[in-house]
Chimera marker file (.cmm) of the C-alpha trace (Angstrom):
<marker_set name="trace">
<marker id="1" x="-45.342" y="-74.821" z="-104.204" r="1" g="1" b="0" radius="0.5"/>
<marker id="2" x="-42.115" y="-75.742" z="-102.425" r="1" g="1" b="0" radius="0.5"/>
<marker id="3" x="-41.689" y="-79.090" z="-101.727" r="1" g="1" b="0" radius="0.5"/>
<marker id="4" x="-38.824" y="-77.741" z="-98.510" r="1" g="1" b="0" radius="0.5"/>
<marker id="5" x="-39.370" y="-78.664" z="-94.709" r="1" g="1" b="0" radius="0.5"/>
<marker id="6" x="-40.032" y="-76.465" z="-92.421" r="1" g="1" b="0" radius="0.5"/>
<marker id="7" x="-38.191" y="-77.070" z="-88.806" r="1" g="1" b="0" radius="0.5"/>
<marker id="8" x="-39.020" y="-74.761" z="-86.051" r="1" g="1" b="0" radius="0.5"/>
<marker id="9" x="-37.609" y="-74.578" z="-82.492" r="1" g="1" b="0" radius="0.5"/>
<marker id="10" x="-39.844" y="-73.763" z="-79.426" r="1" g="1" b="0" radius="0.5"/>
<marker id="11" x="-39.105" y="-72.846" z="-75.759" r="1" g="1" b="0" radius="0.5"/>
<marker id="12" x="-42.174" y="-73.059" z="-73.690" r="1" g="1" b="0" radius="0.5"/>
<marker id="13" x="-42.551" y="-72.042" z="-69.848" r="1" g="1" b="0" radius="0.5"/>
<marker id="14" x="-42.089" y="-75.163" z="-67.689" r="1" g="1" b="0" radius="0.5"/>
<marker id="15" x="-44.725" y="-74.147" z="-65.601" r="1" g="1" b="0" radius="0.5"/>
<marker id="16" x="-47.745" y="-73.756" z="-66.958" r="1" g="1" b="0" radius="0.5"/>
<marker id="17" x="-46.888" y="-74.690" z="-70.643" r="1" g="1" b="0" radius="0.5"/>
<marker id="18" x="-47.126" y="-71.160" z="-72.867" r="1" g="1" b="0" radius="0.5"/>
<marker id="19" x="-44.921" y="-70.569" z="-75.636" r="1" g="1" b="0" radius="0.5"/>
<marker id="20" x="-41.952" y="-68.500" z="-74.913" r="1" g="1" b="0" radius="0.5"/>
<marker id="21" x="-40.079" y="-68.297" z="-78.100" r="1" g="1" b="0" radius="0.5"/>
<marker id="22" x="-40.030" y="-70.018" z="-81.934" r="1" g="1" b="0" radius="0.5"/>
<marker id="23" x="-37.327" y="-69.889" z="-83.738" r="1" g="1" b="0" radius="0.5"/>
<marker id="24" x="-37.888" y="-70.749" z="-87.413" r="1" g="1" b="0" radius="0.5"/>
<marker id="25" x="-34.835" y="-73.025" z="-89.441" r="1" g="1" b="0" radius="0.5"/>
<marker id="26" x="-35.028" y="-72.264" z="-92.853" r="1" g="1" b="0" radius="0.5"/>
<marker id="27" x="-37.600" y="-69.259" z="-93.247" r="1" g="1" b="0" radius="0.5"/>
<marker id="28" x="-36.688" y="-65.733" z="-93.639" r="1" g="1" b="0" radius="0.5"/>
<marker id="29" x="-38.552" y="-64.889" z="-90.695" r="1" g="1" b="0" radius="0.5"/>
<marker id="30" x="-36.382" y="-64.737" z="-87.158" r="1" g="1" b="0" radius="0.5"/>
<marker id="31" x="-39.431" y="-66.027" z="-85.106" r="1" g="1" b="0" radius="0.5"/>
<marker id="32" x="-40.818" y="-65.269" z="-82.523" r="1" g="1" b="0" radius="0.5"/>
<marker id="33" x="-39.802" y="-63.681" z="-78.839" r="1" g="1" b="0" radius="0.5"/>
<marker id="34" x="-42.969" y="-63.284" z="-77.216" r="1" g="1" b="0" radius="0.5"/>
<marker id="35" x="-41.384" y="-63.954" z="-73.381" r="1" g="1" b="0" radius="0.5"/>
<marker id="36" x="-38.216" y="-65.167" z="-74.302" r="1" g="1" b="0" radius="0.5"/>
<marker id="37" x="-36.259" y="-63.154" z="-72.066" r="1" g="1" b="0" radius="0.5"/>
<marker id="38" x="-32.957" y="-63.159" z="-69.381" r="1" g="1" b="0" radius="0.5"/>
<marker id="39" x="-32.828" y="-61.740" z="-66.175" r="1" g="1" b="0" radius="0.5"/>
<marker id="40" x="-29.814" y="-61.064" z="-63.965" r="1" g="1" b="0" radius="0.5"/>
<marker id="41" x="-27.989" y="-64.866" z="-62.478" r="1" g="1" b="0" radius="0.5"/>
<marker id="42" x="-28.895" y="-63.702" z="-58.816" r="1" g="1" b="0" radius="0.5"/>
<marker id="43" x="-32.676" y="-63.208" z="-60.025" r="1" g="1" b="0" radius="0.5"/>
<marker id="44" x="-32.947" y="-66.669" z="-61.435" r="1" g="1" b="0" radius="0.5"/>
<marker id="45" x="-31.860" y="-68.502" z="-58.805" r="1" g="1" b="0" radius="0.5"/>
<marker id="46" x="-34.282" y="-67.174" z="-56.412" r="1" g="1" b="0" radius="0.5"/>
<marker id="47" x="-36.643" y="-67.901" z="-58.917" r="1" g="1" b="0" radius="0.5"/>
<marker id="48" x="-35.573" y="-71.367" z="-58.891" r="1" g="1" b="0" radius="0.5"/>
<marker id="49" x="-36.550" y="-72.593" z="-55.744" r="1" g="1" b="0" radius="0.5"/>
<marker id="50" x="-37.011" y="-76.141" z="-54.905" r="1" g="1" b="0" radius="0.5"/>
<marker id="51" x="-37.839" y="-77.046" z="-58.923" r="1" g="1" b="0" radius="0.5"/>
<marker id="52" x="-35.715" y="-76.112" z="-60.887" r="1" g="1" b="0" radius="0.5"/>
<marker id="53" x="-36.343" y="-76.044" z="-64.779" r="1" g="1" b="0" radius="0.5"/>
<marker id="54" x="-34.794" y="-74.209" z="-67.535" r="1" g="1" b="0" radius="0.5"/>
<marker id="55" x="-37.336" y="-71.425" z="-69.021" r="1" g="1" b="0" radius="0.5"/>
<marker id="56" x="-40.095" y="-69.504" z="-67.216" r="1" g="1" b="0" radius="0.5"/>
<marker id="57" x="-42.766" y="-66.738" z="-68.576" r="1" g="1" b="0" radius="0.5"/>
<marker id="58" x="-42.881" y="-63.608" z="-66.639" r="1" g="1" b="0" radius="0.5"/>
<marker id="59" x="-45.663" y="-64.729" z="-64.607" r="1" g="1" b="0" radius="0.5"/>
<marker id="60" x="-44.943" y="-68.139" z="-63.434" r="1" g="1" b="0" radius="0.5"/>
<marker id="61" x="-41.152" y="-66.555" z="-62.514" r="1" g="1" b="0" radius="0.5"/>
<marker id="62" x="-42.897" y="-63.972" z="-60.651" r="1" g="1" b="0" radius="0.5"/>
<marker id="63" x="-45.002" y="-65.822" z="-58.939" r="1" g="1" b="0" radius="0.5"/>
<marker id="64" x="-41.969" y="-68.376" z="-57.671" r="1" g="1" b="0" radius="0.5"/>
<marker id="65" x="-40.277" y="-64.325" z="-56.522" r="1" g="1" b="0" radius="0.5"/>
<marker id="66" x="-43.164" y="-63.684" z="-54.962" r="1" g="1" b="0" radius="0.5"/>
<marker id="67" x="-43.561" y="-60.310" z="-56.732" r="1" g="1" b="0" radius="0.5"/>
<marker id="68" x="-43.413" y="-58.256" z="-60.178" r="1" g="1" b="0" radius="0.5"/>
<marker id="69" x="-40.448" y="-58.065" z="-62.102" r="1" g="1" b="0" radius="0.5"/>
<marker id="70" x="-38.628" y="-54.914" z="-62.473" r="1" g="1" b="0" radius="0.5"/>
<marker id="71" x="-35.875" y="-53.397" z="-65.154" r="1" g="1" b="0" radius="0.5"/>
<marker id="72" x="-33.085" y="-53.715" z="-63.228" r="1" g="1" b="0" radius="0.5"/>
<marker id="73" x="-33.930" y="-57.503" z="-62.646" r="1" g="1" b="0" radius="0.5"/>
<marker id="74" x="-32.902" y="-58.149" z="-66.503" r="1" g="1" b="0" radius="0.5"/>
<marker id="75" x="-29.494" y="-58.577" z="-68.112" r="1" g="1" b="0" radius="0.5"/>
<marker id="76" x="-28.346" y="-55.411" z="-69.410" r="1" g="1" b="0" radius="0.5"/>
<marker id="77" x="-25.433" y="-56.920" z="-71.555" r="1" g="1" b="0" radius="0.5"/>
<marker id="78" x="-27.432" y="-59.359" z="-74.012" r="1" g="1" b="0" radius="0.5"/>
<marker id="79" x="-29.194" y="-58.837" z="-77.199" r="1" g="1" b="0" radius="0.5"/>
<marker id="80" x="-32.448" y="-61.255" z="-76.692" r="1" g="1" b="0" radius="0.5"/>
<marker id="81" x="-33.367" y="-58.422" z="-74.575" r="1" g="1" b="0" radius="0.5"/>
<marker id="82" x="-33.565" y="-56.040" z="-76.779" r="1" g="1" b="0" radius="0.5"/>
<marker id="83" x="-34.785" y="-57.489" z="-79.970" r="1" g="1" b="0" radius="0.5"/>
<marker id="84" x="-37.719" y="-59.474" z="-81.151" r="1" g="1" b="0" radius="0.5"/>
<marker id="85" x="-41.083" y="-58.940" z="-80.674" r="1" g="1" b="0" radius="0.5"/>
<marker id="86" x="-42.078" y="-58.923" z="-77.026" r="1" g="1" b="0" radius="0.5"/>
<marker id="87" x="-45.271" y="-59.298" z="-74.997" r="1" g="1" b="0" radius="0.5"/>
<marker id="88" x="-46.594" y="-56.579" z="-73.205" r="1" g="1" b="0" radius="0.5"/>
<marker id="89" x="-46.226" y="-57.613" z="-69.866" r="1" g="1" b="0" radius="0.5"/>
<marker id="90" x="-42.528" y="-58.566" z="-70.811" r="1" g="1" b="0" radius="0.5"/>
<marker id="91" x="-42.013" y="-55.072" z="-72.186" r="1" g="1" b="0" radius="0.5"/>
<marker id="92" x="-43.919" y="-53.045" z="-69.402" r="1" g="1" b="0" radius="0.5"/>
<marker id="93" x="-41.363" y="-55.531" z="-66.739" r="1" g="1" b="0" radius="0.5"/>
<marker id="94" x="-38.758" y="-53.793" z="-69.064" r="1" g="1" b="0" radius="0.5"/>
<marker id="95" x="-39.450" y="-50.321" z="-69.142" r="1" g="1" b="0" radius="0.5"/>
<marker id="96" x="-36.366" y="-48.265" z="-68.702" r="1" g="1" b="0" radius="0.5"/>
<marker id="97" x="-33.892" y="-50.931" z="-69.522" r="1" g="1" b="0" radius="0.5"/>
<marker id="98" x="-31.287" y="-49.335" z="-71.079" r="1" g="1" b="0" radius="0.5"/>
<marker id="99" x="-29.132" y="-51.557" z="-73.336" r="1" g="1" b="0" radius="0.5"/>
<marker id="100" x="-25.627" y="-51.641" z="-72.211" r="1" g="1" b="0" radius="0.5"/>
<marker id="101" x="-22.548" y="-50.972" z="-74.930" r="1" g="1" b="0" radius="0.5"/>
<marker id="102" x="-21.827" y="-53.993" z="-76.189" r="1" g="1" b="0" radius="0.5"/>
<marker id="103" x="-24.060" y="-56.781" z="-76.239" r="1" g="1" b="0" radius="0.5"/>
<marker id="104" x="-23.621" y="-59.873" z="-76.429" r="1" g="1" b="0" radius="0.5"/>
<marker id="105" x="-25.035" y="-63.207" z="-78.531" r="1" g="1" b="0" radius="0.5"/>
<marker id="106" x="-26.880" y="-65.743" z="-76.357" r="1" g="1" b="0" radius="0.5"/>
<marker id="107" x="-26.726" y="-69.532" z="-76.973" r="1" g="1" b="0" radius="0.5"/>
<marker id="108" x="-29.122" y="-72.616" z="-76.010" r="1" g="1" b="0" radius="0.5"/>
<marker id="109" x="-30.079" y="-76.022" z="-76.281" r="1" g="1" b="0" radius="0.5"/>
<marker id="110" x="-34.218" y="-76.586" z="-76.183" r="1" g="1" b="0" radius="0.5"/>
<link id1="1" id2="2" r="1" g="1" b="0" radius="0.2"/>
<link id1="2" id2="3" r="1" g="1" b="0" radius="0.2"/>
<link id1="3" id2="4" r="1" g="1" b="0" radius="0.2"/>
<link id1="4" id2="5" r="1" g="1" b="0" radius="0.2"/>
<link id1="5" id2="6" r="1" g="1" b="0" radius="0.2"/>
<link id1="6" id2="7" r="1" g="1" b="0" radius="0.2"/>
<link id1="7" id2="8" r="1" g="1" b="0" radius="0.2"/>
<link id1="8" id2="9" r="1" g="1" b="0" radius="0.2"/>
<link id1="9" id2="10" r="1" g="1" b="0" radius="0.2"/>
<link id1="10" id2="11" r="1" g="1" b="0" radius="0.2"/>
<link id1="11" id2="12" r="1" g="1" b="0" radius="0.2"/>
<link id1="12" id2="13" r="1" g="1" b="0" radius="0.2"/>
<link id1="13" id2="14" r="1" g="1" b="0" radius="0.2"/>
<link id1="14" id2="15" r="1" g="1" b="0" radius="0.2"/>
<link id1="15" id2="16" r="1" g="1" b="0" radius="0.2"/>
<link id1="16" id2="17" r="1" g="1" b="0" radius="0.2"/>
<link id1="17" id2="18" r="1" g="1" b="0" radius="0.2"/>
<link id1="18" id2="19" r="1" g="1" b="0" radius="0.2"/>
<link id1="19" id2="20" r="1" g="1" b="0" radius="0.2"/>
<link id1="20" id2="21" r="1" g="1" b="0" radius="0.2"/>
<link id1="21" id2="22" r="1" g="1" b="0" radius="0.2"/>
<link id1="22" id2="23" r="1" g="1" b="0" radius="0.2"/>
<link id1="23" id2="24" r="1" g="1" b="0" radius="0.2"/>
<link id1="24" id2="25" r="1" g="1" b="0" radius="0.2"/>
<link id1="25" id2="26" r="1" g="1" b="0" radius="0.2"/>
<link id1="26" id2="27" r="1" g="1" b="0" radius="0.2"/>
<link id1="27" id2="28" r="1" g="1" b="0" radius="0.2"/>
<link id1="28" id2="29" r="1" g="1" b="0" radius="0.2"/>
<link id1="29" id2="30" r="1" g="1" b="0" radius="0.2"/>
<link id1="30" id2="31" r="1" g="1" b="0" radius="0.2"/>
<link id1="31" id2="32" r="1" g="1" b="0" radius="0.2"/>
<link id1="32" id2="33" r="1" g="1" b="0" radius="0.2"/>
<link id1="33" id2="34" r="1" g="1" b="0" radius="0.2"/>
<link id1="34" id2="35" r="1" g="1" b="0" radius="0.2"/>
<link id1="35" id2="36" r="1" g="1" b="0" radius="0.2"/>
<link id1="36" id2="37" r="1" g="1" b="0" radius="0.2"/>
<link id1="37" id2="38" r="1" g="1" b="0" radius="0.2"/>
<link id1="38" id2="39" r="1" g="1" b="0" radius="0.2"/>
<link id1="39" id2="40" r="1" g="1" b="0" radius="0.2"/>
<link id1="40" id2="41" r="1" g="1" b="0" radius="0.2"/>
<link id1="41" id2="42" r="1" g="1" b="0" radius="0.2"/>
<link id1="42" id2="43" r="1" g="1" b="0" radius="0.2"/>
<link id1="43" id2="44" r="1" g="1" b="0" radius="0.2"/>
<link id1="44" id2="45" r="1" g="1" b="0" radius="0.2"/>
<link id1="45" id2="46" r="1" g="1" b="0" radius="0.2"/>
<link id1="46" id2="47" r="1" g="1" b="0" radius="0.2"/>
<link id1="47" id2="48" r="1" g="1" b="0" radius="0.2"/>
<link id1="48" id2="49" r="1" g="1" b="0" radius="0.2"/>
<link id1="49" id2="50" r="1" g="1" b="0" radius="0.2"/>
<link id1="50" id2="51" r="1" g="1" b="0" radius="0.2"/>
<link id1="51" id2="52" r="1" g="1" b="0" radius="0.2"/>
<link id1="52" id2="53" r="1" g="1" b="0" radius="0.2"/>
<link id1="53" id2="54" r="1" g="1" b="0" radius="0.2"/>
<link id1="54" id2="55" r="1" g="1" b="0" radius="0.2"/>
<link id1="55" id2="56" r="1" g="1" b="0" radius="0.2"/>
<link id1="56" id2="57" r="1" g="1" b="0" radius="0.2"/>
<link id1="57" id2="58" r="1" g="1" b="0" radius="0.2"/>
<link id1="58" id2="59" r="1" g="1" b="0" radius="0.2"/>
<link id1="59" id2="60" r="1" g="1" b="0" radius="0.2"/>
<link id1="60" id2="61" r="1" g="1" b="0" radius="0.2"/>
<link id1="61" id2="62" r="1" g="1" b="0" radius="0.2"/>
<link id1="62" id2="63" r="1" g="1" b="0" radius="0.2"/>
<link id1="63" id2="64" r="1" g="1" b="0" radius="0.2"/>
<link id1="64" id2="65" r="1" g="1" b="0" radius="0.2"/>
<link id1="65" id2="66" r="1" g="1" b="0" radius="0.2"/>
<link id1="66" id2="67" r="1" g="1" b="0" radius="0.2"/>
<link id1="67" id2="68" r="1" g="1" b="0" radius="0.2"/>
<link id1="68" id2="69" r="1" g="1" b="0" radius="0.2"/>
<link id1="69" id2="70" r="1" g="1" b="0" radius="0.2"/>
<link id1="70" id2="71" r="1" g="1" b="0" radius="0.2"/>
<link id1="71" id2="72" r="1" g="1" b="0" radius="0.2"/>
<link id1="72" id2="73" r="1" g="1" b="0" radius="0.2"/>
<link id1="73" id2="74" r="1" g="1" b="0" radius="0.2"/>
<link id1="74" id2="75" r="1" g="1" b="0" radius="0.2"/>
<link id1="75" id2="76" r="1" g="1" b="0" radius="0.2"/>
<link id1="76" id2="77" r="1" g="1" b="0" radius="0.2"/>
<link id1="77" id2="78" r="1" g="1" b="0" radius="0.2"/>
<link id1="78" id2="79" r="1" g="1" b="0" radius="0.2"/>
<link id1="79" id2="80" r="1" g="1" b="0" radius="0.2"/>
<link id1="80" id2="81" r="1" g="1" b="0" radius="0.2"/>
<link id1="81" id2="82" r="1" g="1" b="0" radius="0.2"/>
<link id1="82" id2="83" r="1" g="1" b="0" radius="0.2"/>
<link id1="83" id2="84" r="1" g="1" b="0" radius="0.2"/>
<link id1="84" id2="85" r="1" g="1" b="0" radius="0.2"/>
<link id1="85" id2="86" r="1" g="1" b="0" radius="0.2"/>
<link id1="86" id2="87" r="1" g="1" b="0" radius="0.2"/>
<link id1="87" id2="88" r="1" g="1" b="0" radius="0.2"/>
<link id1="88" id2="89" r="1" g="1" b="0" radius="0.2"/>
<link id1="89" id2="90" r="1" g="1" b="0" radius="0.2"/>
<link id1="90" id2="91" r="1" g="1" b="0" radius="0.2"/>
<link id1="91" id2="92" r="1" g="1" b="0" radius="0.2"/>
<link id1="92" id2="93" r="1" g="1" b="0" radius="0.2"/>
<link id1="93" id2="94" r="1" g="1" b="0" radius="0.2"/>
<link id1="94" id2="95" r="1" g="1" b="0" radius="0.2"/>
<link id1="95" id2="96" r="1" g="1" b="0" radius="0.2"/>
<link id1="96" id2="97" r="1" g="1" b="0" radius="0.2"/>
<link id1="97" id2="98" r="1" g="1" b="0" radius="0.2"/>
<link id1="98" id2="99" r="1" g="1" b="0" radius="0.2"/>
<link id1="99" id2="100" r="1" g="1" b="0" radius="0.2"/>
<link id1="100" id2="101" r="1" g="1" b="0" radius="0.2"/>
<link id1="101" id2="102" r="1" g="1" b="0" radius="0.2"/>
<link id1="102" id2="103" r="1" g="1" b="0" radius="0.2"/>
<link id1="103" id2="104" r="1" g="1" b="0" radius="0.2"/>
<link id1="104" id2="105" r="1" g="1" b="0" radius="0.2"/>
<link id1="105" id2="106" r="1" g="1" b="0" radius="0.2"/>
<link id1="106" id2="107" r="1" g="1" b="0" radius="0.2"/>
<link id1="107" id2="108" r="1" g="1" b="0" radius="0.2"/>
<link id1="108" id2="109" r="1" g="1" b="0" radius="0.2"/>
<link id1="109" id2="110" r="1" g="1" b="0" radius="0.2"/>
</marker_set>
Protein backbone atom coordinates (compact mmCIF):
# COMPACT_ATOMS: atom_id res chain seq x y z
CA UNK A 1 0.00 0.00 0.00
CA UNK A 2 1.41 3.38 -1.01
CA UNK A 3 1.54 5.75 1.49
CA UNK A 4 1.58 8.81 -1.83
CA UNK A 5 -1.19 11.60 -2.13
CA UNK A 6 -3.33 11.74 -4.57
CA UNK A 7 -4.18 15.50 -5.97
CA UNK A 8 -6.75 15.82 -8.60
CA UNK A 9 -7.95 18.92 -10.49
CA UNK A 10 -11.68 19.46 -11.42
CA UNK A 11 -13.52 21.92 -13.74
CA UNK A 12 -17.18 21.84 -13.13
CA UNK A 13 -20.00 23.78 -15.18
CA UNK A 14 -20.78 27.07 -13.39
CA UNK A 15 -24.21 26.62 -14.01
CA UNK A 16 -25.69 23.90 -12.77
CA UNK A 17 -22.61 22.27 -11.02
CA UNK A 18 -21.64 18.86 -13.22
CA UNK A 19 -18.23 17.81 -13.60
CA UNK A 20 -16.57 18.84 -16.73
CA UNK A 21 -13.12 17.52 -16.51
CA UNK A 22 -10.50 15.76 -13.73
CA UNK A 23 -7.29 15.88 -14.22
CA UNK A 24 -5.31 13.47 -12.02
CA UNK A 25 -1.51 14.81 -10.48
CA UNK A 26 0.47 11.98 -9.90
CA UNK A 27 -1.48 8.86 -11.41
CA UNK A 28 -0.80 7.31 -14.66
CA UNK A 29 -4.17 7.94 -15.71
CA UNK A 30 -4.77 11.45 -17.85
CA UNK A 31 -8.32 11.90 -16.31
CA UNK A 32 -11.09 12.58 -17.34
CA UNK A 33 -12.78 14.86 -20.35
CA UNK A 34 -16.27 14.12 -20.07
CA UNK A 35 -17.46 17.93 -21.39
CA UNK A 36 -14.35 19.57 -21.20
CA UNK A 37 -14.43 21.13 -24.43
CA UNK A 38 -13.61 24.72 -26.56
CA UNK A 39 -15.67 26.30 -28.93
CA UNK A 40 -14.82 29.07 -31.39
CA UNK A 41 -14.08 32.95 -29.28
CA UNK A 42 -17.20 34.42 -31.21
CA UNK A 43 -19.36 31.35 -29.82
CA UNK A 44 -18.41 31.96 -26.25
CA UNK A 45 -19.12 35.26 -25.97
CA UNK A 46 -22.60 34.97 -27.04
CA UNK A 47 -22.76 32.37 -24.68
CA UNK A 48 -21.69 34.67 -22.09
CA UNK A 49 -24.36 36.94 -21.75
CA UNK A 50 -24.98 39.04 -18.80
CA UNK A 51 -22.98 36.29 -16.34
CA UNK A 52 -20.17 35.58 -17.26
CA UNK A 53 -18.17 32.53 -15.75
CA UNK A 54 -15.36 30.53 -16.97
CA UNK A 55 -16.57 26.79 -17.92
CA UNK A 56 -19.98 25.63 -19.18
CA UNK A 57 -21.37 21.91 -20.12
CA UNK A 58 -22.93 21.62 -23.44
CA UNK A 59 -26.27 22.12 -22.14
CA UNK A 60 -26.22 25.01 -19.86
CA UNK A 61 -24.02 26.84 -22.95
CA UNK A 62 -26.74 25.93 -25.17
CA UNK A 63 -29.30 26.92 -23.38
CA UNK A 64 -27.60 30.66 -22.73
CA UNK A 65 -27.34 30.33 -27.24
CA UNK A 66 -30.59 29.57 -27.26
CA UNK A 67 -30.02 26.46 -29.43
CA UNK A 68 -27.87 23.14 -30.08
CA UNK A 69 -24.38 23.27 -30.68
CA UNK A 70 -22.99 22.40 -33.95
CA UNK A 71 -19.28 21.25 -35.36
CA UNK A 72 -18.35 24.20 -36.78
CA UNK A 73 -19.08 26.04 -33.39
CA UNK A 74 -15.78 24.24 -31.89
CA UNK A 75 -12.11 25.14 -32.23
CA UNK A 76 -10.64 23.27 -34.95
CA UNK A 77 -6.93 24.07 -33.99
CA UNK A 78 -6.71 22.54 -30.30
CA UNK A 79 -6.06 19.16 -29.01
CA UNK A 80 -8.70 19.00 -25.89
CA UNK A 81 -10.97 18.57 -28.73
CA UNK A 82 -9.89 15.76 -29.96
CA UNK A 83 -8.68 13.64 -27.16
CA UNK A 84 -10.03 12.27 -23.96
CA UNK A 85 -12.95 10.56 -23.34
CA UNK A 86 -16.04 12.55 -24.23
CA UNK A 87 -19.75 12.46 -23.42
CA UNK A 88 -22.12 11.64 -25.90
CA UNK A 89 -23.89 14.65 -26.28
CA UNK A 90 -20.38 16.42 -26.50
CA UNK A 91 -19.37 14.00 -29.24
CA UNK A 92 -22.76 13.91 -31.24
CA UNK A 93 -22.31 18.33 -30.95
CA UNK A 94 -18.96 17.23 -32.62
CA UNK A 95 -19.71 15.08 -35.33
CA UNK A 96 -17.78 15.98 -38.40
CA UNK A 97 -15.16 18.05 -36.73
CA UNK A 98 -12.29 17.55 -38.54
CA UNK A 99 -9.03 18.23 -36.65
CA UNK A 100 -7.06 20.89 -38.25
CA UNK A 101 -3.01 20.30 -39.04
CA UNK A 102 -1.43 21.31 -36.27
CA UNK A 103 -2.90 21.49 -33.02
CA UNK A 104 -2.21 23.13 -30.44
CA UNK A 105 -1.70 22.60 -26.32
CA UNK A 106 -4.31 24.39 -24.19
CA UNK A 107 -3.51 25.93 -20.76
CA UNK A 108 -5.73 26.88 -17.54
CA UNK A 109 -6.03 27.88 -14.15
CA UNK A 110 -9.22 26.06 -12.17
Amino acid sequence: MSNKRHTATACICQDCEAILMVRDIGLLSAGWDHEWFMVNDRVWRAGQGERPVRFLCVGCLEHRLGRRLTARDFKRGVRINFIGRKSARLRQRMRGLRPAKRLRETSFTP
